[in-house]
C-alpha positions in Angstrom: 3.0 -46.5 -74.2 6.2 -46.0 -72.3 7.5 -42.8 -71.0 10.7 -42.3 -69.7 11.8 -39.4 -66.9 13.2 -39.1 -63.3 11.9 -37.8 -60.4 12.9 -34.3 -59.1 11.5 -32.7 -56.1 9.2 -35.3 -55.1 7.5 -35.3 -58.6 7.8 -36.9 -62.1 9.1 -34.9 -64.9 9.0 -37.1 -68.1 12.5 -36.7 -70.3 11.0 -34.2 -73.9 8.1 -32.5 -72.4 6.0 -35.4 -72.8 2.8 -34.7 -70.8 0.0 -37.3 -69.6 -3.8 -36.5 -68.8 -4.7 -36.0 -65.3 -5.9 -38.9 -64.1 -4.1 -40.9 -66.9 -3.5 -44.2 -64.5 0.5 -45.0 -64.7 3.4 -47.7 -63.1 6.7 -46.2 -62.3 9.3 -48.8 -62.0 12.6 -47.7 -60.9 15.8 -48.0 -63.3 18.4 -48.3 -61.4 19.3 -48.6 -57.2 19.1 -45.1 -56.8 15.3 -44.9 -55.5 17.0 -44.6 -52.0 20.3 -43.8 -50.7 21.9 -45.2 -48.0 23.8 -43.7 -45.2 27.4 -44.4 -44.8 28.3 -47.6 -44.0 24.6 -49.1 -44.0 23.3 -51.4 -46.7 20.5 -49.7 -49.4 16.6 -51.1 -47.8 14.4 -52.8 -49.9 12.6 -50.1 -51.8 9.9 -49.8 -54.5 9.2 -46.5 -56.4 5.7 -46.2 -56.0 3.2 -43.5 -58.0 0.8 -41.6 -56.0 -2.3 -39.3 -56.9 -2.7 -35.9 -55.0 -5.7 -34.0 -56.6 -4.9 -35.6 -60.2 -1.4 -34.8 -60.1 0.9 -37.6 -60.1 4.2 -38.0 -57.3 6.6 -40.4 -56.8 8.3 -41.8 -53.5 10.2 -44.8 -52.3 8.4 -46.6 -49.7 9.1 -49.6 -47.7 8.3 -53.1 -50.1 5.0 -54.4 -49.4 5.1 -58.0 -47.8 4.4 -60.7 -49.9 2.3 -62.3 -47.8 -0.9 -59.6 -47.5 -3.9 -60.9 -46.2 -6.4 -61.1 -48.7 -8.5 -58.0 -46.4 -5.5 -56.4 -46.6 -4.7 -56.3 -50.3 -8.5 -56.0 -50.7 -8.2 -52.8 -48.8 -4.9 -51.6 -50.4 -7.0 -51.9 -53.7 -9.8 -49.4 -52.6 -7.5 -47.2 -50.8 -5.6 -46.6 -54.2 -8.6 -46.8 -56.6 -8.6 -43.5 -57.9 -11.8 -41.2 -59.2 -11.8 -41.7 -63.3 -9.9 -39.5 -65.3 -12.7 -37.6 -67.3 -13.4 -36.6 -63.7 -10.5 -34.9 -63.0 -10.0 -33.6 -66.7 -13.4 -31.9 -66.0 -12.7 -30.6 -62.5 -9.3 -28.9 -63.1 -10.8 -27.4 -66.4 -13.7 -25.8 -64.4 -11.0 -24.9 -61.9 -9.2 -22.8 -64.8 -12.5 -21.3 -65.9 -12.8 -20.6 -62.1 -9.0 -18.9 -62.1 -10.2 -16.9 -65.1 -13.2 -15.8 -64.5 -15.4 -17.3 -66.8 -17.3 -19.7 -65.3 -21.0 -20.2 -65.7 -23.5 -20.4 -63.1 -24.4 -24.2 -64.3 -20.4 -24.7 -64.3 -20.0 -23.1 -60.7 -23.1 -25.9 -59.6 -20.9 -28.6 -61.5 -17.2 -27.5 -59.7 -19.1 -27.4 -56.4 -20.7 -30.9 -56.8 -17.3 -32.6 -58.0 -15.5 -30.8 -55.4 -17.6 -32.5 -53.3 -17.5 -36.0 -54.7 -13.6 -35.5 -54.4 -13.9 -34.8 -51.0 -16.4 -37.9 -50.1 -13.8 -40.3 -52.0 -11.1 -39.1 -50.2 -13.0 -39.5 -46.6 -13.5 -43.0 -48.0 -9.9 -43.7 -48.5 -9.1 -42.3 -45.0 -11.8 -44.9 -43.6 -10.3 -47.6 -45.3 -6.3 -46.8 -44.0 -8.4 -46.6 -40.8 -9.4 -50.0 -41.1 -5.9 -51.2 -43.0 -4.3 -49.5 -39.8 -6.5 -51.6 -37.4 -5.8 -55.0 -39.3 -2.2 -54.3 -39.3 -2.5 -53.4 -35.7 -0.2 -50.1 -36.5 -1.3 -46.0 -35.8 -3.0 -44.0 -38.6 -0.4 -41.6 -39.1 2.4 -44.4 -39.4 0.3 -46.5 -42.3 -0.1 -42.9 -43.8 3.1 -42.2 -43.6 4.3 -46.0 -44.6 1.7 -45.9 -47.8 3.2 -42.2 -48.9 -0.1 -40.4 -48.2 0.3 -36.6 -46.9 -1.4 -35.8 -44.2 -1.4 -35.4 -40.5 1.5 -34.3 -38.1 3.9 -35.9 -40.8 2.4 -34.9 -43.9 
């Protein structure tokens, strides 16, 4: 199904109120050459509108293109890094958050919150370990192939 929208802030916002599950896996493709405005005088860089996942909720931002010609480690590494956790996962984990918020949750629910909080958290020290190793094969700093690959965090994030 297609869904149109623009990005405001940072984030999506889909044109009629259209909403999509968290964890709902989506491609954004930019319309136009607006994704990123030059300065004066300067030609427009090569850009791609990319979609990222932040704790199930979906962002967009214009990043530098990809080369063409990724190493098959490297694209095998861009792969995990951007594998995300299922979306019955996060459906689950933001609707015990809610219970959480309004006071309702169950002792069995607080055990389930605490364990998926935790699997979030090991999945995202994975990730970091793989643009760890991304980083060393691209013989570049942490914080810059964070910062190239969108991902907060860090003294830019």
């Amino acid at each position: 199904m297609t869904y149109r929208g623009q990005v405001k802030n940072g984030q999506i916002v889909l044109d009629q109120g259209a909403r999509l599950r968290d964890g709902t896996l989506v491609e954004v493709t930019a319309m136009n050459d607006t994704a990123a405005d030059p300065a004066p005088g300067t030609a427009a860089p090569s850009v791609e509108t990319h979609a990222t996942w932040t704790n199930g909720a979906v962002g967009a931002h214009a990043a530098p293109s990809q080369p063409d010609n990724l190493s098959a480690r490297e694209a095998e590494l861009l792969g995990q890094i951007n594998a995300g956790l299922p979306g019955e996962t996060w459906a689950r984990y933001h609707e015990l958050l809610r219970k959480r918020d309004d006071v309702t949750l169950t002792p069995a629910e607080q055990r389930d919150l605490v364990a998926l909080s935790d699997e979030i958290e090991q999945a995202n020290a994975s990730r970091i370990a793989l643009a760890a190793e991304l980083a060393r094969v691209r013989r570049v700093p942490l914080t810059t192939l964070l910062h190239d690959l969108g991902i907060p965090g860090g003294p830019r994030g």
